[in-house]
gemmi code that builds the backbone of each chain (N, CA, C; Angstrom):
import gemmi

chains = {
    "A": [
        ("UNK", (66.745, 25.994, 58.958), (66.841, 25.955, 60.411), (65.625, 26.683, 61.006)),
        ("UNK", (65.008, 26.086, 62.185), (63.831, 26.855, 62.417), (63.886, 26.984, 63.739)),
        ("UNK", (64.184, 28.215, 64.694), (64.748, 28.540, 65.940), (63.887, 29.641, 66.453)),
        ("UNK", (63.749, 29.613, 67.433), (62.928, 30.704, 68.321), (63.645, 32.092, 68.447)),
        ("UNK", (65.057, 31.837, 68.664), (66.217, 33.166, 68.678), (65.996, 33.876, 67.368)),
        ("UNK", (66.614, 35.102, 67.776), (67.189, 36.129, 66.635), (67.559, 35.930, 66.076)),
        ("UNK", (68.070, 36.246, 64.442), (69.262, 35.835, 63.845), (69.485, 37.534, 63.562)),
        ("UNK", (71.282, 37.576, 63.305), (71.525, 38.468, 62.547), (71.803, 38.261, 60.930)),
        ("UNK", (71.028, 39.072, 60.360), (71.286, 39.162, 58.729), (72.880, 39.146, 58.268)),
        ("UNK", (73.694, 40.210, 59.422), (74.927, 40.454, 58.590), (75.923, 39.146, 59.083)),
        ("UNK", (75.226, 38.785, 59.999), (76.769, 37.197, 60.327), (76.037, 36.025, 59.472)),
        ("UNK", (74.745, 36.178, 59.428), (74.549, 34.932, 58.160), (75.153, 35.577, 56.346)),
        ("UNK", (74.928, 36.474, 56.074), (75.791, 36.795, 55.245), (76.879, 36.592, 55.144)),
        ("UNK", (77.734, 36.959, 56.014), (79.381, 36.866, 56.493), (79.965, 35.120, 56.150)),
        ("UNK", (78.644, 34.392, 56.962), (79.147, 32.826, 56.799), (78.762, 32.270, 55.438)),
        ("UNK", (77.834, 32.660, 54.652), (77.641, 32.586, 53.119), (78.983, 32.803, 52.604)),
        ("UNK", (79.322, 34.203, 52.905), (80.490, 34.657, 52.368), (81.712, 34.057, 52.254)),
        ("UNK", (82.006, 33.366, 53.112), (83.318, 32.462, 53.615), (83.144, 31.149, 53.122)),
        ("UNK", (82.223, 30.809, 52.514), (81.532, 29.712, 51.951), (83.058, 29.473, 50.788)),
        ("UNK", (82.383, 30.447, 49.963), (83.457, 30.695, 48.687), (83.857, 31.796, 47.709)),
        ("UNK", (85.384, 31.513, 47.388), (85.466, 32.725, 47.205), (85.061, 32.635, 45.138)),
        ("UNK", (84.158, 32.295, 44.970), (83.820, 32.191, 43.641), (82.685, 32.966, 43.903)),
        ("UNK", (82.305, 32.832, 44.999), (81.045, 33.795, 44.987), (81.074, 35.444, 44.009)),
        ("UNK", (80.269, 35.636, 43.343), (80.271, 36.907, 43.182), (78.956, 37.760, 43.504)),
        ("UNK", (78.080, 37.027, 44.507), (76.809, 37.716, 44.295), (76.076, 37.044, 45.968)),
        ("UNK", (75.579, 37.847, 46.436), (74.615, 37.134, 47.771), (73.560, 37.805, 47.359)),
        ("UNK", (71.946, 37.356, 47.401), (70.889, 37.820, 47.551), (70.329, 37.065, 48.887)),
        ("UNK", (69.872, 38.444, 49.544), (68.874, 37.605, 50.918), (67.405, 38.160, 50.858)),
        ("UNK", (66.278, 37.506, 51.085), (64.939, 37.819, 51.515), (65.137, 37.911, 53.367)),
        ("UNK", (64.590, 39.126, 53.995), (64.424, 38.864, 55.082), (62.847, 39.267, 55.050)),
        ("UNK", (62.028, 38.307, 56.083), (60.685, 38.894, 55.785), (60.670, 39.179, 57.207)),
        ("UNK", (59.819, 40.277, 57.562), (59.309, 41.008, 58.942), (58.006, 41.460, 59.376)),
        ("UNK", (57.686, 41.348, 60.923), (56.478, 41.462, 60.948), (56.132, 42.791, 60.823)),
        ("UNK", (55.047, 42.836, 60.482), (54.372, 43.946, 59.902), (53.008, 44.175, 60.957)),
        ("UNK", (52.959, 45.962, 61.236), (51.759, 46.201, 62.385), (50.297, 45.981, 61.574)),
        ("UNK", (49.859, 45.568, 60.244), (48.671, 45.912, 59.719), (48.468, 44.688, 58.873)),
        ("UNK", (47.157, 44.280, 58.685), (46.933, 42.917, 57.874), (45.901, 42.842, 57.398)),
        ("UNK", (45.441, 42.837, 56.212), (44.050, 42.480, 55.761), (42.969, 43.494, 56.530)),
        ("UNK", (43.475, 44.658, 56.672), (42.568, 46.064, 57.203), (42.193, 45.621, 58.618)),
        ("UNK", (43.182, 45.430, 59.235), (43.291, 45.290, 60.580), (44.732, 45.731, 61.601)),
        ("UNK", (44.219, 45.844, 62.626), (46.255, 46.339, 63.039), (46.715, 45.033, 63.514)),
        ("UNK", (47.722, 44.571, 63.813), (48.390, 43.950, 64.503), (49.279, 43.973, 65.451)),
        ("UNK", (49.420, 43.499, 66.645), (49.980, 44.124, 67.702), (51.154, 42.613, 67.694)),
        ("UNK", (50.979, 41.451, 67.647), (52.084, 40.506, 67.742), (51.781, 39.281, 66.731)),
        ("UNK", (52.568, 38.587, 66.867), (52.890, 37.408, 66.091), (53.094, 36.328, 66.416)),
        ("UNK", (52.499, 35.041, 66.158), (52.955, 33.844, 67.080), (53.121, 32.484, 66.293)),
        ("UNK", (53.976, 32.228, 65.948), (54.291, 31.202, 64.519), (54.439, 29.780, 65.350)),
        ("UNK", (53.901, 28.799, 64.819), (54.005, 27.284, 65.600), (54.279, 26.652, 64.562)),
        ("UNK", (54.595, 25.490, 64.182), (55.276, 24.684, 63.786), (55.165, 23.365, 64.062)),
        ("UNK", (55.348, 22.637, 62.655), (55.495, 20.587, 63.562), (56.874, 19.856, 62.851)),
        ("UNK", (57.562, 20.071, 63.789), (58.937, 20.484, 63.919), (59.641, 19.216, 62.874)),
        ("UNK", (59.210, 18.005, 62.959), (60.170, 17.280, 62.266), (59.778, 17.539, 60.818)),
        ("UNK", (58.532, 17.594, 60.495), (58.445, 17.754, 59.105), (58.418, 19.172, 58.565)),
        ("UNK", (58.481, 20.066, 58.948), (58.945, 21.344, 59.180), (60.690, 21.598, 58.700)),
        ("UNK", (61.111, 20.910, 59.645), (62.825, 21.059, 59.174), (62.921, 20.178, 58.076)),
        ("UNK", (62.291, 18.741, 57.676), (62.456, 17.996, 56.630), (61.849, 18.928, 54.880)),
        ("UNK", (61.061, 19.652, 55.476), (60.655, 20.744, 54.206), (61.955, 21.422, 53.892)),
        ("UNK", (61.903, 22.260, 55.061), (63.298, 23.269, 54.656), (64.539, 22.370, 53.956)),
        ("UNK", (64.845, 21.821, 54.894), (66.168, 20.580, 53.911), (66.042, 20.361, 52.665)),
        ("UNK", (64.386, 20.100, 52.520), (64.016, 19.637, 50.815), (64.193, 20.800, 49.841)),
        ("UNK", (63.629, 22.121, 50.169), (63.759, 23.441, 49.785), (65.342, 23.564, 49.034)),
        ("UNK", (66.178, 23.214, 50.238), (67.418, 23.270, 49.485), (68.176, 22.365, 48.779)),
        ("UNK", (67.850, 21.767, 49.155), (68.326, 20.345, 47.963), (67.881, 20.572, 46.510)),
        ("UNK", (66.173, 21.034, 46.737), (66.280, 21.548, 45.488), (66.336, 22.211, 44.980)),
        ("UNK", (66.603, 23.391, 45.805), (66.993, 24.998, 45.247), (68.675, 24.795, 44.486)),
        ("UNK", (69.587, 23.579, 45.348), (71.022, 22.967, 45.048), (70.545, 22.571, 43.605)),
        ("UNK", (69.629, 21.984, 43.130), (69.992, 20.984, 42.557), (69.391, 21.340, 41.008)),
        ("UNK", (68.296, 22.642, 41.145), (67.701, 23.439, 40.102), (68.603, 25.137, 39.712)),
        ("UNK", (69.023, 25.464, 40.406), (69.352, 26.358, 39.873), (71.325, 26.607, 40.276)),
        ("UNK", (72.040, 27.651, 39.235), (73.058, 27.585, 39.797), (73.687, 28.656, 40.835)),
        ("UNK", (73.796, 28.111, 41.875), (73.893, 28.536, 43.207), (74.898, 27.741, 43.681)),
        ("UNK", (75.959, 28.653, 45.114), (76.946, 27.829, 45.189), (76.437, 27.601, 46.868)),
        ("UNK", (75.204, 27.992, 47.389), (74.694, 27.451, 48.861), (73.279, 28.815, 48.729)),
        ("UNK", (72.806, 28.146, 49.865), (71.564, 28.947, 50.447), (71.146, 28.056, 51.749)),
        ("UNK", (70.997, 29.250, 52.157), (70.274, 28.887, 54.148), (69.192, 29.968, 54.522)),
        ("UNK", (68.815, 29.006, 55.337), (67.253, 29.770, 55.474), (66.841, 29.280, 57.224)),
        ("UNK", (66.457, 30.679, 57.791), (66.131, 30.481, 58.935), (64.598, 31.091, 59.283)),
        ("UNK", (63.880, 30.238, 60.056), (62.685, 30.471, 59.986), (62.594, 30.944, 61.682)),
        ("UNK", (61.950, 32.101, 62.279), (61.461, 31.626, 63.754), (59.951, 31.312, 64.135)),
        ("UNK", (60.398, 30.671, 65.305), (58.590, 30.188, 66.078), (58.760, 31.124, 67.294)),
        ("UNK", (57.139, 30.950, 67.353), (57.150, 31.351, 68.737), (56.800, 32.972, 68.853)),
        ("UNK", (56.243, 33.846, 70.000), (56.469, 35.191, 69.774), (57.318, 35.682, 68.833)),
        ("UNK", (56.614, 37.238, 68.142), (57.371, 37.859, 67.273), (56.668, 39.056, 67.770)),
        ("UNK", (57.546, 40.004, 68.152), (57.135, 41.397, 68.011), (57.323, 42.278, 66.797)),
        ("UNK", (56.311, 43.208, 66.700), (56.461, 44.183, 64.960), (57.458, 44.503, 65.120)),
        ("UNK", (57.960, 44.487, 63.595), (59.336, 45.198, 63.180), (59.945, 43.902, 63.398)),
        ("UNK", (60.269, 42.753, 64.530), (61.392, 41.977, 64.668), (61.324, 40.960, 62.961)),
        ("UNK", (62.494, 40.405, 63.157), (62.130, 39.376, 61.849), (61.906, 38.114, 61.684)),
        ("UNK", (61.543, 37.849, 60.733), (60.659, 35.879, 60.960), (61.785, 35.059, 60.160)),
        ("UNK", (62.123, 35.705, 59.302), (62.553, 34.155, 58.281), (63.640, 35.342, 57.104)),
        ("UNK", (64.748, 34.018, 57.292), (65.534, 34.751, 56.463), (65.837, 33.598, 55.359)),
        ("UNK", (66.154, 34.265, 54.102), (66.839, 33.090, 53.295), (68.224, 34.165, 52.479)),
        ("UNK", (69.191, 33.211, 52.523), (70.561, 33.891, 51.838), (70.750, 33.020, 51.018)),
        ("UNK", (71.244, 33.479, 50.001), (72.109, 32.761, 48.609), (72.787, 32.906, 48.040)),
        ("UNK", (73.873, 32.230, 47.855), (75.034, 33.045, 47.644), (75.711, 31.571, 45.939)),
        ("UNK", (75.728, 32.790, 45.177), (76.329, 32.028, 43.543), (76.988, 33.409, 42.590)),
        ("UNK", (77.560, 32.793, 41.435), (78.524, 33.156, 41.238), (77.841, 34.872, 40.576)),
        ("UNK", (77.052, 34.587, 40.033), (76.500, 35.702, 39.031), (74.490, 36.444, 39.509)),
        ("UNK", (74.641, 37.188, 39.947), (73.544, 37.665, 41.003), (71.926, 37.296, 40.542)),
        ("UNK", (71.689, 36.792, 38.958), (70.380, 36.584, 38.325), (70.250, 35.412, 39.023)),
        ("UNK", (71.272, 33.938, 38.919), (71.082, 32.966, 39.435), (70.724, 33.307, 41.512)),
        ("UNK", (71.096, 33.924, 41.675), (71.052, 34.322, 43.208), (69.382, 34.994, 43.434)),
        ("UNK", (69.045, 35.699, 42.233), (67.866, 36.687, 42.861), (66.961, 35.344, 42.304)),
        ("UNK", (66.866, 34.424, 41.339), (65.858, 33.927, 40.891), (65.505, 32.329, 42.215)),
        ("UNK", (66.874, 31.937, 42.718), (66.650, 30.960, 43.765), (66.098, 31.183, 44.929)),
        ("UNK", (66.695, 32.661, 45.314), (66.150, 33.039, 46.160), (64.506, 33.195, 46.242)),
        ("UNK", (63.884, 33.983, 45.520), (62.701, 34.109, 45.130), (62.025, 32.454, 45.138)),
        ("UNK", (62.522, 31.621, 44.700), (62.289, 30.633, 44.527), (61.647, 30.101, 45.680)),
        ("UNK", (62.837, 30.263, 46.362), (63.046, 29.760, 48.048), (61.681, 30.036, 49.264)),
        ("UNK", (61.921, 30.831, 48.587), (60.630, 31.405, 49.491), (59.376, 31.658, 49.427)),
        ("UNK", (59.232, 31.298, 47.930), (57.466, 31.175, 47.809), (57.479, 29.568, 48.249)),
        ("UNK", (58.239, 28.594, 47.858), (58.400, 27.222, 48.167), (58.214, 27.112, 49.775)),
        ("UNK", (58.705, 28.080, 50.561), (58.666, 27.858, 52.095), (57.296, 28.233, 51.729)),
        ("UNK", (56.506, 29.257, 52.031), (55.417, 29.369, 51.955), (54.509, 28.490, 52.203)),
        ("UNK", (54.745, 27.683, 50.505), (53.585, 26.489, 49.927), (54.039, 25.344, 51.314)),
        ("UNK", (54.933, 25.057, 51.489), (55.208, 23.367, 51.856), (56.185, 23.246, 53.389)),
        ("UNK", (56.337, 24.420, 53.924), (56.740, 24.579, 55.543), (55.385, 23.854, 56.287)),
        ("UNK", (55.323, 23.286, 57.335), (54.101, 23.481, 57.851), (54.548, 23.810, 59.198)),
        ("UNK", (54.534, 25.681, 58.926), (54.535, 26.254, 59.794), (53.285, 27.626, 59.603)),
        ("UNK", (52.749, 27.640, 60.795), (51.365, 28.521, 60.668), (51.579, 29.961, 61.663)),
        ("UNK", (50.914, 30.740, 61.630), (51.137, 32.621, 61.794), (49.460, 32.513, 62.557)),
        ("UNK", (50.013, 33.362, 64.015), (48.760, 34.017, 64.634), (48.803, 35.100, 64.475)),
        ("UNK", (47.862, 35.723, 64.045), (47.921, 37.229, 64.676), (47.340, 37.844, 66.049)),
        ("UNK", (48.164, 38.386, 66.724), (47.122, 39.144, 67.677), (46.321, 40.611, 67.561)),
        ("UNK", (45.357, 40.681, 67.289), (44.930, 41.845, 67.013), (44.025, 42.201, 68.118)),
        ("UNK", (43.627, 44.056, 68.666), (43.137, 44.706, 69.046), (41.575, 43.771, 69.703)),
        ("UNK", (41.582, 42.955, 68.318), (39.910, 42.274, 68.704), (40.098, 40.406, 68.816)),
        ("UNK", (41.243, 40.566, 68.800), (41.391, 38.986, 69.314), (42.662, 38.505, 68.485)),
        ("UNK", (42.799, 37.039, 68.592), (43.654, 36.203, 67.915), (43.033, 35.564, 66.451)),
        ("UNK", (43.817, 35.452, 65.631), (43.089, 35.095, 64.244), (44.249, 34.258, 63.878)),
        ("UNK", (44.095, 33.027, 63.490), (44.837, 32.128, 62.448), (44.749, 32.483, 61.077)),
        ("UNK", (46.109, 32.478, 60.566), (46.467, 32.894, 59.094), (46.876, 31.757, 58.359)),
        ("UNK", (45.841, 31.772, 57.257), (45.609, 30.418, 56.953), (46.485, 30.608, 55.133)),
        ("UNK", (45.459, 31.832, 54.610), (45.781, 31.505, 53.267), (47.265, 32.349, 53.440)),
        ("UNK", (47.725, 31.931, 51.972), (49.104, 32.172, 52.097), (49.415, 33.903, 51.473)),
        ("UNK", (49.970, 34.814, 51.658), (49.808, 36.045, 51.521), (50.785, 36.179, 50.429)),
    ],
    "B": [
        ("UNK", (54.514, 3.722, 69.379), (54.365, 2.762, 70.641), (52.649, 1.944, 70.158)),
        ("UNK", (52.614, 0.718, 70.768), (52.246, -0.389, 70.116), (50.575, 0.035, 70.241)),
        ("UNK", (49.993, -0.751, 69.767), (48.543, -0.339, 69.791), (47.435, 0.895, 70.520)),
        ("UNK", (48.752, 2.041, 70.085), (47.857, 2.765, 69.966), (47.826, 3.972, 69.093)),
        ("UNK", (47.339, 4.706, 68.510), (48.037, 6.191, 67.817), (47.937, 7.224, 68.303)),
        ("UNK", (48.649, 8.641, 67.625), (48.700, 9.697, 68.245), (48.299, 10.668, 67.117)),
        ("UNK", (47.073, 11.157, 67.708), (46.881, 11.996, 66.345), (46.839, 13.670, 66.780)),
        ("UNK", (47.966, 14.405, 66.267), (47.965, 15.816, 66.151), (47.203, 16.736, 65.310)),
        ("UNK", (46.971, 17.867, 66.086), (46.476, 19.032, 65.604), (46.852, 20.466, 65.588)),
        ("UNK", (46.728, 21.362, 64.428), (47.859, 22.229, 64.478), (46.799, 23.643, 64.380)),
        ("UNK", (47.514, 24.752, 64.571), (46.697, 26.048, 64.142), (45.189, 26.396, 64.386)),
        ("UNK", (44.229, 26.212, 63.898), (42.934, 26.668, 64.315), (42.033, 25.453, 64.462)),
        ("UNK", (42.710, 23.943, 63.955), (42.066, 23.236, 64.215), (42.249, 22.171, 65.380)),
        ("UNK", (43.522, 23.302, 66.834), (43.445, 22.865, 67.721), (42.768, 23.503, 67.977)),
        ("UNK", (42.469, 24.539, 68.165), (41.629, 25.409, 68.685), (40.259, 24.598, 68.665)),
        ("UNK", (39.973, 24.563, 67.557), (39.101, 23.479, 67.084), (38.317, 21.851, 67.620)),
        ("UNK", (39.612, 21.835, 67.796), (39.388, 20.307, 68.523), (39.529, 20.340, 69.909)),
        ("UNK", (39.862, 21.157, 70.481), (39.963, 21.432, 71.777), (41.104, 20.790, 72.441)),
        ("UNK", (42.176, 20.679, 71.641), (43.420, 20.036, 72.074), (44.809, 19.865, 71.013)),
        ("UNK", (45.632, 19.512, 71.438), (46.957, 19.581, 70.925), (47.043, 18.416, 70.220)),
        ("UNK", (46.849, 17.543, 70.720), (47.065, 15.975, 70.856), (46.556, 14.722, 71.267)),
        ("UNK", (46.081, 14.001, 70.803), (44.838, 12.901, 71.445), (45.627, 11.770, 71.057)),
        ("UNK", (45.920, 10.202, 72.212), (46.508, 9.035, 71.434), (45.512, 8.298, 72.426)),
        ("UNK", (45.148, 7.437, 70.940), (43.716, 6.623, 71.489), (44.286, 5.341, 71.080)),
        ("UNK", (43.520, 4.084, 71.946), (43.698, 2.560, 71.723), (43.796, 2.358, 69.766)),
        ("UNK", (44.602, 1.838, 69.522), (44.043, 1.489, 67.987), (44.617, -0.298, 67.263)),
        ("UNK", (43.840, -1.142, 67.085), (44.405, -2.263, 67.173), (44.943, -2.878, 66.117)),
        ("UNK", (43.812, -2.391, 65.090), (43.734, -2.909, 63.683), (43.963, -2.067, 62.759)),
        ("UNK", (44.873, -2.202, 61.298), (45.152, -1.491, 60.443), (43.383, -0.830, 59.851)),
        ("UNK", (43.563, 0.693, 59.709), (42.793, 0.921, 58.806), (42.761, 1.866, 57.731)),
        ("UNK", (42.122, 2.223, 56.997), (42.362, 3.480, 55.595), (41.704, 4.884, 57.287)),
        ("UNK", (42.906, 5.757, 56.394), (42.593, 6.934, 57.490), (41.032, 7.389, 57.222)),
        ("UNK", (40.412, 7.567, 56.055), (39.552, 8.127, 55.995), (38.592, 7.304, 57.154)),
        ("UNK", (38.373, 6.202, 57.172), (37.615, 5.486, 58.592), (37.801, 5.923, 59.648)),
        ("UNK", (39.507, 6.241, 59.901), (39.826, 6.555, 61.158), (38.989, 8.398, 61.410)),
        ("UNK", (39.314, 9.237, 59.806), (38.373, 10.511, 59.594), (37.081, 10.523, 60.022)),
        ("UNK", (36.096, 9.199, 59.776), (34.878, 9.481, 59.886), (34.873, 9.341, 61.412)),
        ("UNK", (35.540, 8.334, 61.748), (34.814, 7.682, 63.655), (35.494, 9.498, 64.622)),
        ("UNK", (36.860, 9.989, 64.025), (36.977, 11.329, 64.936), (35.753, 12.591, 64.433)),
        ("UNK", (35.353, 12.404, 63.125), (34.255, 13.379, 62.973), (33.146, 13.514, 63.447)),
        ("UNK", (32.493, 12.331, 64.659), (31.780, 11.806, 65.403), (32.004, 12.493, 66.409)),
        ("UNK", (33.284, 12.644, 67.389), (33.720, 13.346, 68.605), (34.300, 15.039, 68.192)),
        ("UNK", (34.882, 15.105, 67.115), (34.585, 16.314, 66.619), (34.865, 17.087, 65.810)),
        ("UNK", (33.448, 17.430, 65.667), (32.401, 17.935, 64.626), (33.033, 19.324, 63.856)),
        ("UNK", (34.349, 19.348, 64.375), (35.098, 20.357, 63.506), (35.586, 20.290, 62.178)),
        ("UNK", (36.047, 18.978, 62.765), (36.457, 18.342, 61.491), (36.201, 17.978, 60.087)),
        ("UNK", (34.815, 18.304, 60.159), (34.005, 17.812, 58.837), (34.164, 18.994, 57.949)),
        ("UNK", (34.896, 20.564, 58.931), (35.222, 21.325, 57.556), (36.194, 21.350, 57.055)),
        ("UNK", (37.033, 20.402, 56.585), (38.372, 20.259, 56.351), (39.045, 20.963, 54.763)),
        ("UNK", (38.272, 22.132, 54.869), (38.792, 22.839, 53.463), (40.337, 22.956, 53.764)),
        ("UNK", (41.324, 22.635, 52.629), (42.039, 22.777, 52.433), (43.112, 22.315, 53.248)),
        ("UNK", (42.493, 21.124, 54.301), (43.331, 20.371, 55.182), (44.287, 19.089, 54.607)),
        ("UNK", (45.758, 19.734, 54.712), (46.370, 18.278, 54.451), (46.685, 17.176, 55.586)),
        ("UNK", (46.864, 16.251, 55.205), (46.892, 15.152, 56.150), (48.520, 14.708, 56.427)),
        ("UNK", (48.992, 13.980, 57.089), (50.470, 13.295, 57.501), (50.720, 12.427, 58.640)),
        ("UNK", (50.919, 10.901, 57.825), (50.949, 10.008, 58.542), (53.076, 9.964, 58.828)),
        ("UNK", (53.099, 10.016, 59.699), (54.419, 10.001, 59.885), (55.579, 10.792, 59.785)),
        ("UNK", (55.204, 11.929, 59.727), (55.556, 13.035, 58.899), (55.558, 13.226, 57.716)),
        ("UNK", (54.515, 12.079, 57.138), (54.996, 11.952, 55.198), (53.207, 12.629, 54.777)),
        ("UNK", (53.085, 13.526, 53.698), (52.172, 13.699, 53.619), (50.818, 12.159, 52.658)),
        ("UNK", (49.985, 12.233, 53.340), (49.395, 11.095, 52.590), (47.686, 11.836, 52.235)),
        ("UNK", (47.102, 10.736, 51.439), (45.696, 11.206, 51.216), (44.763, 9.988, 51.914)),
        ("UNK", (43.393, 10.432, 52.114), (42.888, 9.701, 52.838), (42.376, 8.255, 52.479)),
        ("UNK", (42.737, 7.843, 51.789), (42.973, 6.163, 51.514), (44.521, 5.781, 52.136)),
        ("UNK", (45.372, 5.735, 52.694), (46.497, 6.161, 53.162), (46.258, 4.349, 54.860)),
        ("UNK", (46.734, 3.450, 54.990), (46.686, 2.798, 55.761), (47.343, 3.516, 57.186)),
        ("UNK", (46.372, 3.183, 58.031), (46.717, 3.401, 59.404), (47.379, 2.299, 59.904)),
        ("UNK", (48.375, 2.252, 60.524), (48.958, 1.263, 61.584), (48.685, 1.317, 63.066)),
        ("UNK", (49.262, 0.647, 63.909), (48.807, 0.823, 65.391), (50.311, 1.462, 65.321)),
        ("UNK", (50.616, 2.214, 66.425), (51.687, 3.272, 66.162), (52.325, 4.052, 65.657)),
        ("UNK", (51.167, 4.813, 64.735), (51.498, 5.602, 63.694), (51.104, 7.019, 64.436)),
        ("UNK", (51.540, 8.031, 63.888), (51.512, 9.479, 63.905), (50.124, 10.145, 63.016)),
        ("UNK", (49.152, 10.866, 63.066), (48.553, 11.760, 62.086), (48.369, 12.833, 62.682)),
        ("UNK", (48.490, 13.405, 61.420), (48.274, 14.757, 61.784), (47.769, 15.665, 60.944)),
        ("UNK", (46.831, 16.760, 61.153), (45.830, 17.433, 60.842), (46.574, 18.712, 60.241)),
        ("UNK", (46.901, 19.172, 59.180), (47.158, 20.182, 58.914), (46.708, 21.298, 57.774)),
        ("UNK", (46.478, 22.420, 58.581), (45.723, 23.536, 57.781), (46.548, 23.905, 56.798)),
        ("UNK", (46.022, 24.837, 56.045), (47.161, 25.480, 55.422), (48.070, 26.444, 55.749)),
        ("UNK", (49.153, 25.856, 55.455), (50.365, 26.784, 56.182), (50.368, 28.517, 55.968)),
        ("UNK", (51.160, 29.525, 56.855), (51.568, 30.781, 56.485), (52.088, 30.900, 57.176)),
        ("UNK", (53.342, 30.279, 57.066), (54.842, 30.638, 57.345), (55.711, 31.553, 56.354)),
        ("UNK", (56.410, 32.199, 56.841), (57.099, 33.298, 56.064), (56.946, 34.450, 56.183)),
    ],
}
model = gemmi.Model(1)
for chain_id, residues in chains.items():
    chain = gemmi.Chain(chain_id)
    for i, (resn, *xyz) in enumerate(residues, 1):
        res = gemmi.Residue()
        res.name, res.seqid = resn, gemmi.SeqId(i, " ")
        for name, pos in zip(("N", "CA", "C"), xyz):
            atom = gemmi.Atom()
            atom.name, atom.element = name, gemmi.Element(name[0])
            atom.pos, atom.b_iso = gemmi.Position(*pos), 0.0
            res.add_atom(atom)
        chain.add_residue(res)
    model.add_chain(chain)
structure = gemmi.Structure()
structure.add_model(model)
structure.setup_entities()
């Protein structure tokens, strides 16, 4: 899902949770902006996006995160748009029975957003705006 | 919509191109890379396309890739999302 709003970590957990009760394990990545980059400060964040193939990535992400490892769900929320430091960008939860399968999809999940989202990161810094190209 | 396309640009190579979005007359099928050379003519940004992927329709393609008259492209850098 890729939304401009907030999310909270603990009600996307909560709805993982209710998923099933076989679950024995949730792992989440939340990633956040950070004031410093490549020996520079950063004052904001501005993520854009091309929205249909953007959400058609993420969908794919999990289909095959479903379909490679054993996991009993995973969701992943990305935002656009302003980001102030400290707020957060992108979450992914996963929730399966035994926590190795959970930490290794997860991980998964999110270098995969990385590579094949096509969603892109401004920075605003002190000395201007800079596009963040390579992948960190 | 019928003879013409819409070709997008994302991240630094709107900046680049000096726009979001351009949809120009287009009549006849062609390989994108043609359609690559005649916009590298108007602009000259384009010719540094390190590490630029391409997407006709939202599907990613390479530049032998047929153009239609109502097709979508779009210019994309490399992502850093996350």
């Amino acid at each position: 899902m890729i939304q401009s709003a907030d999310f909270s970590v603990e009600e996307e957990i909560a709805k993982m949770k209710a998923i099933s009760s076989r679950m024995g394990g949730i792992v989440t990545f939340l990633g956040t902006a950070r004031d410093f980059s490549k020996g520079h400060d950063v004052v904001k964040l501005t993520f854009e996006h091309y929205s249909k193939m953007a959400e058609q990535a993420m969908l794919k992400i999990r289909e095959s995160a479903l379909e490679q490892f054993s996991i009993i769900d995973v969701m992943m929320i990305h935002r656009i748009g302003e980001i102030g430091i400290g707020e957060n960008i992108v979450l992914i939860v996963v929730g399966a029975e035994h926590r190795q399968d959970a930490f290794t999809a997860c991980a998964w999940c999110i270098d995969e957003l990385k590579k094949t989202v096509p969603i892109w990161k401004r920075e605003e810094t002190p000395d201007g705006q800079i596009w963040v190209e390579e992948r960190p | 919509m019928p003879h013409q396309i819409t070709i997008r640009f994302f991240a630094h190579l709107k900046d680049l191109a000096g726009m979001e979005s351009v949809s120009l007359p287009f009549e006849q099928d062609c390989p994108l890379k043609q359609l690559i050379a005649q916009l590298e003519e108007t602009i000259p940004a384009l010719k540094s396309r390190g590490g630029i992927q391409m997407a006709v329709n939202h599907a990613f393609v390479n530049d032998e890739a047929i153009i239609h008259p109502g097709d979508e492209i779009a210019f994309l850098p490399p992502f850093s999302g996350g």
